[in-house]
PQR file with spaces between the fields and no chain letter, atoms N, CA, C, O and H, PARSE charges and radii, in Angstrom:
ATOM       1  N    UNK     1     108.001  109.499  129.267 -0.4000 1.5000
ATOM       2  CA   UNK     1     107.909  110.107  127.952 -0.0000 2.0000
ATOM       3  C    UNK     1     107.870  109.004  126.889  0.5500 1.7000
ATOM       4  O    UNK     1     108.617  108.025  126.869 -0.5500 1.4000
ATOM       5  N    UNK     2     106.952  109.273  126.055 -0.4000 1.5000
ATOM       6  CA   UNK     2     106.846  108.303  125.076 -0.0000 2.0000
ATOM       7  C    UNK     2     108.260  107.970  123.789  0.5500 1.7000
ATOM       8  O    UNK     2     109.133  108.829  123.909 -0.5500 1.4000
ATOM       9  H    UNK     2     106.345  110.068  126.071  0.4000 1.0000
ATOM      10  N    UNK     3     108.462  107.303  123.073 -0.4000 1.5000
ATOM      11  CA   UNK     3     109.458  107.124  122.395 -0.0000 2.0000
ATOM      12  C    UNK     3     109.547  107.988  120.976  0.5500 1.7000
ATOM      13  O    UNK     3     108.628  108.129  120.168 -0.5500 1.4000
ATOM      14  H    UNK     3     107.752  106.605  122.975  0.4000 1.0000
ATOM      15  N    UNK     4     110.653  108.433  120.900 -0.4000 1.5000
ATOM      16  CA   UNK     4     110.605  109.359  119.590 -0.0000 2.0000
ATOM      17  C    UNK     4     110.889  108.831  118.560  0.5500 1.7000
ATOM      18  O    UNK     4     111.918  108.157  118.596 -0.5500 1.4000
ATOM      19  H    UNK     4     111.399  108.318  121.556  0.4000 1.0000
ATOM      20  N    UNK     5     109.939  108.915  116.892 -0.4000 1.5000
ATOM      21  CA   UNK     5     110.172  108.897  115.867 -0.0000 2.0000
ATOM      22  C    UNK     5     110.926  109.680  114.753  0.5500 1.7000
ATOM      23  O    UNK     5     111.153  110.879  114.910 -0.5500 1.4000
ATOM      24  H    UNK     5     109.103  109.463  116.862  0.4000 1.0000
ATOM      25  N    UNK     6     111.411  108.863  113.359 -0.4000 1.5000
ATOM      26  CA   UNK     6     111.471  110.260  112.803 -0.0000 2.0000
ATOM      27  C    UNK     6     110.664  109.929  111.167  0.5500 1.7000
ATOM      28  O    UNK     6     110.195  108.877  110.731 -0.5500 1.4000
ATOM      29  H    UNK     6     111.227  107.888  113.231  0.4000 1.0000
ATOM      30  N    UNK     7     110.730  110.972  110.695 -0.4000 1.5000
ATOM      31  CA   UNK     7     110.179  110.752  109.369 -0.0000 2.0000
ATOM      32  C    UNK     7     110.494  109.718  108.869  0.5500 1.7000
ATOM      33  O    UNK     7     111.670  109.499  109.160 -0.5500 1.4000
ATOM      34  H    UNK     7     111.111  111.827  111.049  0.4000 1.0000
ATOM      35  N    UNK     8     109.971  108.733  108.101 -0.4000 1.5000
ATOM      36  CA   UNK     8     110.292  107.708  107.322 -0.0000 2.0000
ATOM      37  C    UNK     8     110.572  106.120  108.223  0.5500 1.7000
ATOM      38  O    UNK     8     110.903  105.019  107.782 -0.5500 1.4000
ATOM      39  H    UNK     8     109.016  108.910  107.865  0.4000 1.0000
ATOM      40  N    UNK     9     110.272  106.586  109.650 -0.4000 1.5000
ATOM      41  CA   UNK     9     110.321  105.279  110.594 -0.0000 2.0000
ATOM      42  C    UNK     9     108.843  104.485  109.665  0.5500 1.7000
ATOM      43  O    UNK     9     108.009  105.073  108.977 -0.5500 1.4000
ATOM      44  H    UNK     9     110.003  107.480  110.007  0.4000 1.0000
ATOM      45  N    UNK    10     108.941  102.959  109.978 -0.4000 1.5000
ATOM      46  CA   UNK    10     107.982  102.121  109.951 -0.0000 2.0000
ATOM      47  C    UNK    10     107.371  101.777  111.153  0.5500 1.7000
ATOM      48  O    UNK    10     107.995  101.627  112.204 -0.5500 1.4000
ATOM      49  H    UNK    10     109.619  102.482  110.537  0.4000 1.0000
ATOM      50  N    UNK    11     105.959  101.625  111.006 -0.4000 1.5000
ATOM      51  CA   UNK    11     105.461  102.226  112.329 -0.0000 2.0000
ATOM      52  C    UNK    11     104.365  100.937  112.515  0.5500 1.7000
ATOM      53  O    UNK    11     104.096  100.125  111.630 -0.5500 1.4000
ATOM      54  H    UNK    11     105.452  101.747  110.152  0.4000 1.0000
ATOM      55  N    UNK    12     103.997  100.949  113.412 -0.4000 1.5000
ATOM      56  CA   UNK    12     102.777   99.802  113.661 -0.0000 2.0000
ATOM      57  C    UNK    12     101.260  100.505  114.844  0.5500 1.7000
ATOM      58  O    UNK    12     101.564  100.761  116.009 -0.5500 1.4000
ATOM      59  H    UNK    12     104.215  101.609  114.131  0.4000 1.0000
ATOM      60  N    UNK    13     100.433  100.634  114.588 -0.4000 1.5000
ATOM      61  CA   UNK    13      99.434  101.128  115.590 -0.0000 2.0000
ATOM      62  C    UNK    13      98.043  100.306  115.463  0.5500 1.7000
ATOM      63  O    UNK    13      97.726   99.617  114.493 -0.5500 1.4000
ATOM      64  H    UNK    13     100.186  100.426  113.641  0.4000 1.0000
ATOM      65  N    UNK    14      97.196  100.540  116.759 -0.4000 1.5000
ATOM      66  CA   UNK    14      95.795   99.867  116.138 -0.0000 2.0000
ATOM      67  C    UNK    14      95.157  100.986  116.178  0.5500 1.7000
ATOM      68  O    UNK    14      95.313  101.979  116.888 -0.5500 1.4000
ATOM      69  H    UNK    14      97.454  101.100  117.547  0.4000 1.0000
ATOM      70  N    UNK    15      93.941  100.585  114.814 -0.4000 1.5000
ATOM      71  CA   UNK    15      92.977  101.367  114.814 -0.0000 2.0000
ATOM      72  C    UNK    15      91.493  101.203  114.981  0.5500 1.7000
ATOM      73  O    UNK    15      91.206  100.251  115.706 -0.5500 1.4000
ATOM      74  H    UNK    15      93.814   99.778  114.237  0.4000 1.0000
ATOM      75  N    UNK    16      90.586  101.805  114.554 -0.4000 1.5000
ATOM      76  CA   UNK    16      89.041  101.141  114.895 -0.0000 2.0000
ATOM      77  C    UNK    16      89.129   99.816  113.860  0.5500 1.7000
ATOM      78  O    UNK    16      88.255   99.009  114.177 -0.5500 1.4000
ATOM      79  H    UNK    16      90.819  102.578  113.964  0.4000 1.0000
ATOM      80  N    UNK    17      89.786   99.441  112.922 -0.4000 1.5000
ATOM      81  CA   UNK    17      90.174   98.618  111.721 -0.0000 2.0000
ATOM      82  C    UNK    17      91.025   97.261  112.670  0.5500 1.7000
ATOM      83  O    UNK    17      90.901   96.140  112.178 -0.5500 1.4000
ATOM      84  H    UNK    17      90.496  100.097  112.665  0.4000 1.0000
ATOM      85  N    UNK    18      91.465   97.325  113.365 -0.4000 1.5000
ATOM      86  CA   UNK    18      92.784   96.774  114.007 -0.0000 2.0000
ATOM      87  C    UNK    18      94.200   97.132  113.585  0.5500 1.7000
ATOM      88  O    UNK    18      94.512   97.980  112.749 -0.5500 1.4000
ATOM      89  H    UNK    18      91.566   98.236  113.765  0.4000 1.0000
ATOM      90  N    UNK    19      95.058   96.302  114.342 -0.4000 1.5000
ATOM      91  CA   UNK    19      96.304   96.734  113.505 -0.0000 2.0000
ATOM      92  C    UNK    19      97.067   97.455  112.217  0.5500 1.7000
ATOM      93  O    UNK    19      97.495   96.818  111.254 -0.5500 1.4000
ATOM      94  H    UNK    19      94.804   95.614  115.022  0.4000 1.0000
ATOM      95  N    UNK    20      97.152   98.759  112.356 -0.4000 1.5000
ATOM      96  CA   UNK    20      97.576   99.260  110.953 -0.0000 2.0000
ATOM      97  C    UNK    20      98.889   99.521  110.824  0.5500 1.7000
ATOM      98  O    UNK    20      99.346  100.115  111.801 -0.5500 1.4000
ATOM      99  H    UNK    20      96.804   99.275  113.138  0.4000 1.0000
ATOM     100  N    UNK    21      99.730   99.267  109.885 -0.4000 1.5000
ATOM     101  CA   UNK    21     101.362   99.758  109.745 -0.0000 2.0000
ATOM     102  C    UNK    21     100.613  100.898  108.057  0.5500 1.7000
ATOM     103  O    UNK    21      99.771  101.017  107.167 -0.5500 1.4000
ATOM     104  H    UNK    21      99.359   98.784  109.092  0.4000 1.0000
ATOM     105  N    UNK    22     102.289  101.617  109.005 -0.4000 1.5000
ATOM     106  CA   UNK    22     102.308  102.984  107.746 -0.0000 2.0000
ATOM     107  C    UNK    22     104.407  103.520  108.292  0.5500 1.7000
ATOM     108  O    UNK    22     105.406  103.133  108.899 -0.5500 1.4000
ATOM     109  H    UNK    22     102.973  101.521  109.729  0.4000 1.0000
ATOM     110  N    UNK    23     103.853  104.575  107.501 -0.4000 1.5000
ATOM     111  CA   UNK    23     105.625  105.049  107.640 -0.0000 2.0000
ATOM     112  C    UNK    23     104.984  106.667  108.206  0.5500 1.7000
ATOM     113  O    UNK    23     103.808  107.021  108.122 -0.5500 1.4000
ATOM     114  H    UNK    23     103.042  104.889  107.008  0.4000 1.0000
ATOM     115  N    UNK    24     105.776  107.221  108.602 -0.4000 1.5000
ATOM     116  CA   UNK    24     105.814  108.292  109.027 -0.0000 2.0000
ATOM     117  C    UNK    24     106.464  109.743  107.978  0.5500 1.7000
ATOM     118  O    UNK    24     107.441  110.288  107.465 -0.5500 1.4000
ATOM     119  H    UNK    24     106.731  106.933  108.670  0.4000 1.0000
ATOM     120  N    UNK    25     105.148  109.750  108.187 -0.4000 1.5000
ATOM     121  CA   UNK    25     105.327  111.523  107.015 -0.0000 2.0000
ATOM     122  C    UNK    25     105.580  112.493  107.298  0.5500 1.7000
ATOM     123  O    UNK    25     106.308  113.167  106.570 -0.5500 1.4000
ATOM     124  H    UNK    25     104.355  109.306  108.604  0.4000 1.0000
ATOM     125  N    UNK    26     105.102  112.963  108.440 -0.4000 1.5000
ATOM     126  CA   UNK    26     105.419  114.484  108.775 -0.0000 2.0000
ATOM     127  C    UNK    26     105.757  114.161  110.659  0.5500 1.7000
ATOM     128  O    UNK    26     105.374  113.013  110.881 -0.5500 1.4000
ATOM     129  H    UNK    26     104.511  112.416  109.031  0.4000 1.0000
ATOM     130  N    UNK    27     106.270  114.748  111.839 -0.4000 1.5000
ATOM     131  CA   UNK    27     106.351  115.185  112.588 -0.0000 2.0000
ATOM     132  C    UNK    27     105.756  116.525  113.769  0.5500 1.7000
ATOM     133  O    UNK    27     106.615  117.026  114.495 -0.5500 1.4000
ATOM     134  H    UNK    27     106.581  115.681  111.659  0.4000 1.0000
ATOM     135  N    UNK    28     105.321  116.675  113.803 -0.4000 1.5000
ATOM     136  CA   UNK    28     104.200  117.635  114.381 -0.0000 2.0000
ATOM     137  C    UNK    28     104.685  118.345  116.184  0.5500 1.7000
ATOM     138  O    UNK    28     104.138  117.803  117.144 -0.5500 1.4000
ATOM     139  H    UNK    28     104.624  116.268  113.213  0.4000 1.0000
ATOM     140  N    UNK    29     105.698  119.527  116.451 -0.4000 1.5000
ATOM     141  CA   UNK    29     105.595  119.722  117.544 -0.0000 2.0000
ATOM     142  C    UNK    29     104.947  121.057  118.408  0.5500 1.7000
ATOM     143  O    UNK    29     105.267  121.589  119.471 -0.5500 1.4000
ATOM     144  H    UNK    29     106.143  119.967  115.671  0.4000 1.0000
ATOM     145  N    UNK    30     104.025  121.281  117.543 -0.4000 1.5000
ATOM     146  CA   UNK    30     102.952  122.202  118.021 -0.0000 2.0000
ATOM     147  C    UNK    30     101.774  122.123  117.784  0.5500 1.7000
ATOM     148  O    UNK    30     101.168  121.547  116.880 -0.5500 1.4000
ATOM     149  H    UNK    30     103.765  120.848  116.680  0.4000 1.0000
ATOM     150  N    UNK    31     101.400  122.799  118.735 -0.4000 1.5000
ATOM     151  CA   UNK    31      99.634  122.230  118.174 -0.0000 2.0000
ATOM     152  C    UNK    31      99.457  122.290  116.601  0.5500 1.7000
ATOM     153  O    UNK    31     100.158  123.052  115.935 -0.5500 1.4000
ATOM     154  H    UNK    31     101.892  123.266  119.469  0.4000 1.0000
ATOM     155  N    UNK    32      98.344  121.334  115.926 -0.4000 1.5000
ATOM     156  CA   UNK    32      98.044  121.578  114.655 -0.0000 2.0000
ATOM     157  C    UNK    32      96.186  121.257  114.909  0.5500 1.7000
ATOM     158  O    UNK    32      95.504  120.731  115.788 -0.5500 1.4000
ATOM     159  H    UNK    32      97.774  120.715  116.467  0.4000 1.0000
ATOM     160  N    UNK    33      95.956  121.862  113.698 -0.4000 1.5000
ATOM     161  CA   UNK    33      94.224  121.212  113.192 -0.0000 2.0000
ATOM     162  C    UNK    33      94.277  120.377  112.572  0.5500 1.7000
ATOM     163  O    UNK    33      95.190  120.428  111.748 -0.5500 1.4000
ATOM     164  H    UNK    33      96.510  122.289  112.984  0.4000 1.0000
ATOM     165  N    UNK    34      93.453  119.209  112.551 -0.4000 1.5000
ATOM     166  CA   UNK    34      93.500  118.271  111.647 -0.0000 2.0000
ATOM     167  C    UNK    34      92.491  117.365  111.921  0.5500 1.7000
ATOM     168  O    UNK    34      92.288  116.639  112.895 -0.5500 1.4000
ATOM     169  H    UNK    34      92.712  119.168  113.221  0.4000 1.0000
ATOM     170  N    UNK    35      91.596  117.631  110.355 -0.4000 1.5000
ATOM     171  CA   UNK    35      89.892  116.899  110.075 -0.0000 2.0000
ATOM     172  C    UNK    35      89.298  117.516  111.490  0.5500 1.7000
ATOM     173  O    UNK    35      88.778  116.886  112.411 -0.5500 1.4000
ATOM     174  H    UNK    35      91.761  118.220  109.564  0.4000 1.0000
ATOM     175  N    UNK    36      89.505  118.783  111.394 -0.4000 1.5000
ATOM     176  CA   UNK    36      88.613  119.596  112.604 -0.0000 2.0000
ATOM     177  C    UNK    36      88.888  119.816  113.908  0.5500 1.7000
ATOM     178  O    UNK    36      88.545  120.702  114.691 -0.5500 1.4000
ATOM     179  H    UNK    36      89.927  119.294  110.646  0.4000 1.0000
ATOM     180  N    UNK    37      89.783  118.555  114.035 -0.4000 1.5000
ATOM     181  CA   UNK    37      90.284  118.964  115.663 -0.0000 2.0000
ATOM     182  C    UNK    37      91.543  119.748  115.810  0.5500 1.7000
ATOM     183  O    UNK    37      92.238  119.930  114.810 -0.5500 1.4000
ATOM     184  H    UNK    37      90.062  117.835  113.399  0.4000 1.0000
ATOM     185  N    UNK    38      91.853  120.165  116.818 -0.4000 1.5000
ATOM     186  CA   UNK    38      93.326  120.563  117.098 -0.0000 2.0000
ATOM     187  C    UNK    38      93.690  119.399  117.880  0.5500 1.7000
ATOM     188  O    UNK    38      92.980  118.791  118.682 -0.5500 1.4000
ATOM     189  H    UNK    38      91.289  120.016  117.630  0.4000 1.0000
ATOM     190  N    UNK    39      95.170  119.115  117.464 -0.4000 1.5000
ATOM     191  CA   UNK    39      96.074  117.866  118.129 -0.0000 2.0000
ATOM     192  C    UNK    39      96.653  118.604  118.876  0.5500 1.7000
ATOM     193  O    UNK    39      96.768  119.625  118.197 -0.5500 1.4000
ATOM     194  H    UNK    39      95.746  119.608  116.813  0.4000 1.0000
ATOM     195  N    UNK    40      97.240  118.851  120.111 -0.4000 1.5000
ATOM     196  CA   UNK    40      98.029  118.932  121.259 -0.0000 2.0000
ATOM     197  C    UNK    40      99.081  118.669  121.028  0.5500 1.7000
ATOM     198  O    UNK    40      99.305  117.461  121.106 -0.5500 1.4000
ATOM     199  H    UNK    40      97.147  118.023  120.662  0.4000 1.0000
ATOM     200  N    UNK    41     100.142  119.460  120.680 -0.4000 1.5000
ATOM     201  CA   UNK    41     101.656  118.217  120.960 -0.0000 2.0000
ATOM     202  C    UNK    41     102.735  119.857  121.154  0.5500 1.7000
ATOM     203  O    UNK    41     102.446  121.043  120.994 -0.5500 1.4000
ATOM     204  H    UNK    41      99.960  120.442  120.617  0.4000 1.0000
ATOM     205  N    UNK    42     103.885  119.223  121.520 -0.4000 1.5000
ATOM     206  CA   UNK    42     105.038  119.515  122.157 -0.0000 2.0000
ATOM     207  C    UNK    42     106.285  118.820  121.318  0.5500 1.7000
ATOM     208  O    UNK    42     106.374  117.820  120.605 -0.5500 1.4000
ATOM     209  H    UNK    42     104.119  118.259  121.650  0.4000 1.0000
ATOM     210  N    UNK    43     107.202  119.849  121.757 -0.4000 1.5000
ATOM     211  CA   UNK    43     108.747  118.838  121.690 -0.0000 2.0000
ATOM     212  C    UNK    43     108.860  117.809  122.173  0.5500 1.7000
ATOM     213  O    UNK    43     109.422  116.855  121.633 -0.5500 1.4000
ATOM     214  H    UNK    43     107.129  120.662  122.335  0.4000 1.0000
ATOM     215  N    UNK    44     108.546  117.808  122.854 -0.4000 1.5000
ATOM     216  CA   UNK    44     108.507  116.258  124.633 -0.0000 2.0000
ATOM     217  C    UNK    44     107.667  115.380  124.053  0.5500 1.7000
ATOM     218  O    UNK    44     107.855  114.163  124.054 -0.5500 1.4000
ATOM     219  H    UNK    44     108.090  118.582  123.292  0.4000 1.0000
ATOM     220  N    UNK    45     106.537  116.055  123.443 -0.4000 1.5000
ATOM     221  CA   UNK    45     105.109  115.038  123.208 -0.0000 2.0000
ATOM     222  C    UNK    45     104.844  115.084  121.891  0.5500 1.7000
ATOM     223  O    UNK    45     103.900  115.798  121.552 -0.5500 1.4000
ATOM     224  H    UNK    45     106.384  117.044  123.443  0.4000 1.0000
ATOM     225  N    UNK    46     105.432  114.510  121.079 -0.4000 1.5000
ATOM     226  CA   UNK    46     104.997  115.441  119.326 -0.0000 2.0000
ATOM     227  C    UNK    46     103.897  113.993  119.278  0.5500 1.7000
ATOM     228  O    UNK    46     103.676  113.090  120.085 -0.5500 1.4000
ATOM     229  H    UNK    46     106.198  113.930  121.355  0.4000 1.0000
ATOM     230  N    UNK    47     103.206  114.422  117.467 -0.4000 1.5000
ATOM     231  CA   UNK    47     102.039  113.354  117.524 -0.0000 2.0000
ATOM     232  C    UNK    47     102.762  113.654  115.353  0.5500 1.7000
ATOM     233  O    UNK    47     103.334  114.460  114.619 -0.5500 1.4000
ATOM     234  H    UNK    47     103.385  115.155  116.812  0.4000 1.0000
ATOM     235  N    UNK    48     102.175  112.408  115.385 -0.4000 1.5000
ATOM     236  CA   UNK    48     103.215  112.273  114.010 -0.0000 2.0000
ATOM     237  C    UNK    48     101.943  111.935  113.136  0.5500 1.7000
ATOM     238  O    UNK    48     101.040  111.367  113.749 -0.5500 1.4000
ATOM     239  H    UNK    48     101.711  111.753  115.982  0.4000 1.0000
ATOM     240  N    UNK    49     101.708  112.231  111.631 -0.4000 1.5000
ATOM     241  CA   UNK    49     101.115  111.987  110.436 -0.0000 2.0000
ATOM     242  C    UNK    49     101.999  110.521  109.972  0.5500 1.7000
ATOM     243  O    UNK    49     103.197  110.243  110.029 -0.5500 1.4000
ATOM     244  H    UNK    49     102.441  112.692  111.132  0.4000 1.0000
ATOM     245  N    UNK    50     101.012  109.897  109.582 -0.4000 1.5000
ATOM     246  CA   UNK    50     101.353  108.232  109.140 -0.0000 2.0000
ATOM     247  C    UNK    50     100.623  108.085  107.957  0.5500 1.7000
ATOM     248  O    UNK    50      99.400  108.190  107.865 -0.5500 1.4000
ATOM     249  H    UNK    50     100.039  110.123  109.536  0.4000 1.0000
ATOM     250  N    UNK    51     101.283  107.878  107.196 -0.4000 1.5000
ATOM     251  CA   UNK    51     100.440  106.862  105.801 -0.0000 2.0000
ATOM     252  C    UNK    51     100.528  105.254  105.748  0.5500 1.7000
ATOM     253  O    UNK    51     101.583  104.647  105.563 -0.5500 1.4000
ATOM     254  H    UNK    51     102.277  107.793  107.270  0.4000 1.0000
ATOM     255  N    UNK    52      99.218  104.625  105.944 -0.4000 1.5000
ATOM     256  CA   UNK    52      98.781  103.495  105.772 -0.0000 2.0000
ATOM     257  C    UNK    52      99.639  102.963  104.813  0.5500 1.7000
ATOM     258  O    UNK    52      99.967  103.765  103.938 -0.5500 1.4000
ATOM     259  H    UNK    52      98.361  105.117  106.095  0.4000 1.0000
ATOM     260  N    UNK    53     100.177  101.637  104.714 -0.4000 1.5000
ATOM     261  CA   UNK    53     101.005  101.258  103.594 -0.0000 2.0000
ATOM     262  C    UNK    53      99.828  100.535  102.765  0.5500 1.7000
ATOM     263  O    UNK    53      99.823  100.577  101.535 -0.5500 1.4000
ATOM     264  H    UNK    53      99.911  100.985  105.425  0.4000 1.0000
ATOM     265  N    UNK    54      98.692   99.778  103.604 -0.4000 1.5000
ATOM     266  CA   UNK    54      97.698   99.630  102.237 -0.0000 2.0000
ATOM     267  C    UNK    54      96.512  100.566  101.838  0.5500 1.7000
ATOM     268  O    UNK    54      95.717  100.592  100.898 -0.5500 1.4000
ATOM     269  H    UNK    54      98.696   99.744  104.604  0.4000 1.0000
ATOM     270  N    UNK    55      96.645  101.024  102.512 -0.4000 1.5000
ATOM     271  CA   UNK    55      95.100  102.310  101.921 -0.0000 2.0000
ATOM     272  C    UNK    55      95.147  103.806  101.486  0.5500 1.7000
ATOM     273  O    UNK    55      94.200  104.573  101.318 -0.5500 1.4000
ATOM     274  H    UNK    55      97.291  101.002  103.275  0.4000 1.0000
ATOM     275  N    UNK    56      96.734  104.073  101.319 -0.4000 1.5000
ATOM     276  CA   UNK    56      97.406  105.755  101.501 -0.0000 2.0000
ATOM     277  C    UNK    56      96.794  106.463  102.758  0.5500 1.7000
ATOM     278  O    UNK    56      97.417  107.416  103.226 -0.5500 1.4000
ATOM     279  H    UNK    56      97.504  103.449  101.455  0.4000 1.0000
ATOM     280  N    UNK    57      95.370  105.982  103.461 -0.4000 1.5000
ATOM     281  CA   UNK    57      95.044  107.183  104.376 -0.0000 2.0000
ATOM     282  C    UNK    57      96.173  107.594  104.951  0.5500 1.7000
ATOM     283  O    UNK    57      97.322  107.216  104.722 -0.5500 1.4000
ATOM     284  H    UNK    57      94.863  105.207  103.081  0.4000 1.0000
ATOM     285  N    UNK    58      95.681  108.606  105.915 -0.4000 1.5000
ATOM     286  CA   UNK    58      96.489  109.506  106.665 -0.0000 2.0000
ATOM     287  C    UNK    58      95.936  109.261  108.012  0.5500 1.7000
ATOM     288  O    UNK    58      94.719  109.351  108.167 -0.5500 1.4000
ATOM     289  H    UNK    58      94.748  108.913  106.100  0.4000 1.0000
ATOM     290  N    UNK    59      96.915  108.880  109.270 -0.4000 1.5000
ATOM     291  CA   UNK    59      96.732  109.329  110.413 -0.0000 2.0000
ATOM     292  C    UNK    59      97.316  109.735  111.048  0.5500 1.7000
ATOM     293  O    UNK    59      98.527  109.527  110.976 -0.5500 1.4000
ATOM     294  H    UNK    59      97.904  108.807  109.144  0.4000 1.0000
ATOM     295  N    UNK    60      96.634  110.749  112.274 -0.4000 1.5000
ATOM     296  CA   UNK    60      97.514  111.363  113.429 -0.0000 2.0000
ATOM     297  C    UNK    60      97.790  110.504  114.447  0.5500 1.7000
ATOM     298  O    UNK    60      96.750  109.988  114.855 -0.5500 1.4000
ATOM     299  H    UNK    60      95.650  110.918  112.333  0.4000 1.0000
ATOM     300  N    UNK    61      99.031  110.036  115.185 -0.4000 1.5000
ATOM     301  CA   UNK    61      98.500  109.346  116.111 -0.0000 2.0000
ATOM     302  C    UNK    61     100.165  110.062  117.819  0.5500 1.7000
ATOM     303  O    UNK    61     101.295  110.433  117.501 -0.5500 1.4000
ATOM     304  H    UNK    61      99.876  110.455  114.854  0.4000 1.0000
ATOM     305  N    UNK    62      99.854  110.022  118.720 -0.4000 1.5000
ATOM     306  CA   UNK    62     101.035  110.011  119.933 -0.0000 2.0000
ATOM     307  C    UNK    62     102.030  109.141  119.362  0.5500 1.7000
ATOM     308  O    UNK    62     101.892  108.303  118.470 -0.5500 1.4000
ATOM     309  H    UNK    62      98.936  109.720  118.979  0.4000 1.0000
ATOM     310  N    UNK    63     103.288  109.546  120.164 -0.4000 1.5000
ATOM     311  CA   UNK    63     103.674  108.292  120.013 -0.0000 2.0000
ATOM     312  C    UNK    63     103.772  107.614  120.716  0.5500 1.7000
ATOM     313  O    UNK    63     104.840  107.003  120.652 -0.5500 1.4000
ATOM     314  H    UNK    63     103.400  110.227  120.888  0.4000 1.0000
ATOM     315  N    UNK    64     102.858  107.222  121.814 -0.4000 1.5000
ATOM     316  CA   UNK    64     102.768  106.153  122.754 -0.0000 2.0000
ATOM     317  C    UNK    64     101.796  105.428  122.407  0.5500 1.7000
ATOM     318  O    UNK    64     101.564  104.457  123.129 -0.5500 1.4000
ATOM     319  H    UNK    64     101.991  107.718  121.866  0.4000 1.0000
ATOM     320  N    UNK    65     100.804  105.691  121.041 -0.4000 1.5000
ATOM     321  CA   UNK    65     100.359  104.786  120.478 -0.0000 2.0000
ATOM     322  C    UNK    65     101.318  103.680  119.300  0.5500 1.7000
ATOM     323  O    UNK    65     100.836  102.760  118.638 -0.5500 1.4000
ATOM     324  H    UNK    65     100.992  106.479  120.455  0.4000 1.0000
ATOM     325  N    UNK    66     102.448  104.034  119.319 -0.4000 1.5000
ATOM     326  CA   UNK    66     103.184  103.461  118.030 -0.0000 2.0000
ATOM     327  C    UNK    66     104.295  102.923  118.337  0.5500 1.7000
ATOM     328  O    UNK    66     105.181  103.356  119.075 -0.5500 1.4000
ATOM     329  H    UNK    66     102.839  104.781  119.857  0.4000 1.0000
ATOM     330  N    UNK    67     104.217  101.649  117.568 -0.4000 1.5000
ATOM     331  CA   UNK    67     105.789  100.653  118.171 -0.0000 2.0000
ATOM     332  C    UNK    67     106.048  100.737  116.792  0.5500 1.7000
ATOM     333  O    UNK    67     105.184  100.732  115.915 -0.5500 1.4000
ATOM     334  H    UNK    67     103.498  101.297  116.969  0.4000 1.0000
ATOM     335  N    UNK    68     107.567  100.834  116.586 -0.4000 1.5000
ATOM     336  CA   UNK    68     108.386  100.992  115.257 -0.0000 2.0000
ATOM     337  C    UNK    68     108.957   99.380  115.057  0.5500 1.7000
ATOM     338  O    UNK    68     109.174   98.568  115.956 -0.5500 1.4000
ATOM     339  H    UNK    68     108.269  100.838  117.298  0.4000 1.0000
ATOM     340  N    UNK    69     109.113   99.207  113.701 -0.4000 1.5000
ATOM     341  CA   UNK    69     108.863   98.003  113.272 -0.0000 2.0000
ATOM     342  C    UNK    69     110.141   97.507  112.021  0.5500 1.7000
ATOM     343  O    UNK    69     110.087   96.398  111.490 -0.5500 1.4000
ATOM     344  H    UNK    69     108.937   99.867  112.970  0.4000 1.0000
């Protein structure tokens, strides 16, 4: 099982960009839609919303994509 976050963790992931840090905004443990897709997630498996600390975007990402920082 991947490692659990919580809101407001500092986060580190790569993206098509490389390396991006953001903080963690929201928590997610049911499926959601988002920019068209549905994300998959669980209690066991949640997938967390991140804001970029330099660009405000928004991403979804597992958290076995994300080492806290």
């Amino acid at each position: 099982m991947a490692e659990q976050f919580a809101v407001g963790d500092h986060v580190r992931w790569n993206s098509e960009a490389g390396h991006v840090e953001g903080v963690i905004i929201k928590k997610h443990t049911q499926d959601v839609k988002y920019k068209g897709y549905v994300h998959h997630c669980t209690e066991s498996d949640p997938q967390y919303e991140i804001r970029s600390d330099k660009t405000d975007h928004i991403a979804m990402y597992k958290g076995g994509a994300l080492t806290k920082l």
